[in-house]
N, C-alpha and C positions, 0 to 999 in steps of 0.2 A: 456289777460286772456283766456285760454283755458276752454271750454263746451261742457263736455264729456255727451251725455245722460246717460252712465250708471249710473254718479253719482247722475243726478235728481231724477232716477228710483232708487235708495238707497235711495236718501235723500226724495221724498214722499213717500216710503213704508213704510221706520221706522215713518215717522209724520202721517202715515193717514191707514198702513193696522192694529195695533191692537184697534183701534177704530171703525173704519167705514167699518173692512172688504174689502178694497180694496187696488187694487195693479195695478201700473203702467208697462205695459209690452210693450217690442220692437214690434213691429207688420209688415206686410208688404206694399204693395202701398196705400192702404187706411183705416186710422182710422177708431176705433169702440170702442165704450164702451159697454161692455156684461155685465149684474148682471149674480149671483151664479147661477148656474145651478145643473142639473145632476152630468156632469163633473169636474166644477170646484165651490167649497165651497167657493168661495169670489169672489168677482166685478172685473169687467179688463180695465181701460183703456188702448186701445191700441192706438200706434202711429203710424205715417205711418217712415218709410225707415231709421230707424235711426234720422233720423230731430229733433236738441233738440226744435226747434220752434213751430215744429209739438206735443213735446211732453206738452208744456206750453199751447199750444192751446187747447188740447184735457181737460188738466188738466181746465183749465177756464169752457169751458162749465161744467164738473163736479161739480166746486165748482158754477154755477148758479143751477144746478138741485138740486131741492128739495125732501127729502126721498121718493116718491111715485113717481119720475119720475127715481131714481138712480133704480129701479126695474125693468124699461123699457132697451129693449135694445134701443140704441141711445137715450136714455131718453126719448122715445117716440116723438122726434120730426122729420120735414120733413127734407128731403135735397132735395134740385134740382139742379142738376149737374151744371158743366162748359155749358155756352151759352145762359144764363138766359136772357130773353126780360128783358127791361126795369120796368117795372110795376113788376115784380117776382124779379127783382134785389132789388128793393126799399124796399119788404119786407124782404127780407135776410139780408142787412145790419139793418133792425130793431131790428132783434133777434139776430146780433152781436154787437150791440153793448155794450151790459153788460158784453158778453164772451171775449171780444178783450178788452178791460177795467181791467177787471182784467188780462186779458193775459200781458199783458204793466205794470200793478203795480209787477206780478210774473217776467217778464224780467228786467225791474227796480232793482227788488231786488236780481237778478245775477248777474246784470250788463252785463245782454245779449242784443243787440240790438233789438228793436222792429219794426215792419214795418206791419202796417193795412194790413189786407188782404181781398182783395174785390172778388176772386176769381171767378171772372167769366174773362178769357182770350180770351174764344169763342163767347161774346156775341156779339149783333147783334151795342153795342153802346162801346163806353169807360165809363166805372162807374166814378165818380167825387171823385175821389182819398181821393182831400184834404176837401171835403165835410164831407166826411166819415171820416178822419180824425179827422177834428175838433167836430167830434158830442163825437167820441170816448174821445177825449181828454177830454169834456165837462162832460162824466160820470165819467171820472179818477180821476176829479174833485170835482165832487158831493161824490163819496166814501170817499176821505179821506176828506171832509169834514165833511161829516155823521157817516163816523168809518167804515172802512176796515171788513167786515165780518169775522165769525170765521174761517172760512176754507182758503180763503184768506190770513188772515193774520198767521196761524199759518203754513204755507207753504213760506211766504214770511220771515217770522223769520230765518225758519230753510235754506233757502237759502242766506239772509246775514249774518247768522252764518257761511256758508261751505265759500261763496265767501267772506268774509269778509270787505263786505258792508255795511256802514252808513247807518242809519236811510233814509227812503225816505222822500222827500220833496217835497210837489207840482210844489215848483220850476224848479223841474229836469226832470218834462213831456212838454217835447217841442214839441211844431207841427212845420214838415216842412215838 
């Protein structure tokens, strides 16, 4: 199955820019999510280099941010780059793992392959991969038990409508 980003950027414009005023855009080496400004009257996720991974990724944090953080640029949260000590790693994947969660239920429901991203290449340790893994898989879990959020899941819809993908199933999140 071929995954084209422009069709993601079609298929969440039509489900999410006349509603919530935003729009999925190409962007260059690193993501950013901008609200309406001056220049432009509606929200931007952007993604970084064409990456449809990058572009699912970006979309997840969106659908975590709540209306008074989608007003912030980056939603008003921190980043701390590639090289992160141990102790600042631990906290990063705390606050990824809701984003990489739903990132996995939206890949799921393309039927695009998923891979945790621990994103620290520079740091001073190797992060515990399948730790991180399993904690993710553990909220993949807890959602579709609880019920898929709205923005989630009306994104997840409209991408096993295009890719013409089955119902997901808890089954079909495997950690390895």
């Amino acid at each position: 199955m071929t995954h084209d980003y422009n069709d993601l950027i079609t298929i969440f414009n039509q489900t999410f820019y006349p509603t919530y005023n935003t729009k999925l855009e190409l962007g260059g080496d690193e993501p950013i999510y901008l609200p309406a400004d001056k220049e432009f009257d509606y929200h931007r996720i952007v993604f970084a280099r064409g990456y449809y991974a990058s572009a699912l990724h970006e979309i997840a944090h969106w659908c975590v941010a709540g209306p008074e953080r989608r007003l912030l640029e980056d939603f008003g949260y921190w980043y701390e780059p590639d090289g992160r000590t141990e102790a600042v790693q631990a906290e990063f994947e705390k606050v990824e793992i809701r984003p990489q969660a739903y990132e996995w239920i939206l890949a799921m429901s393309a039927g695009f392959p998923f891979n945790v991203s621990c994103d620290n290449l520079h740091g001073d340790f190797e992060p515990d991969r399948v730790a991180f893994m399993a904690k993710v898989h553990n909220e993949v879990m807890s959602i579709l038990d609880k019920g898929v959020p709205e923005r989630v899941a009306m994104l997840s819809d409209a991408l096993r409508a295009h890719y013409q993908i089955e119902p997901i199933q808890p089954v079909q999140f495997i950690v390895s």
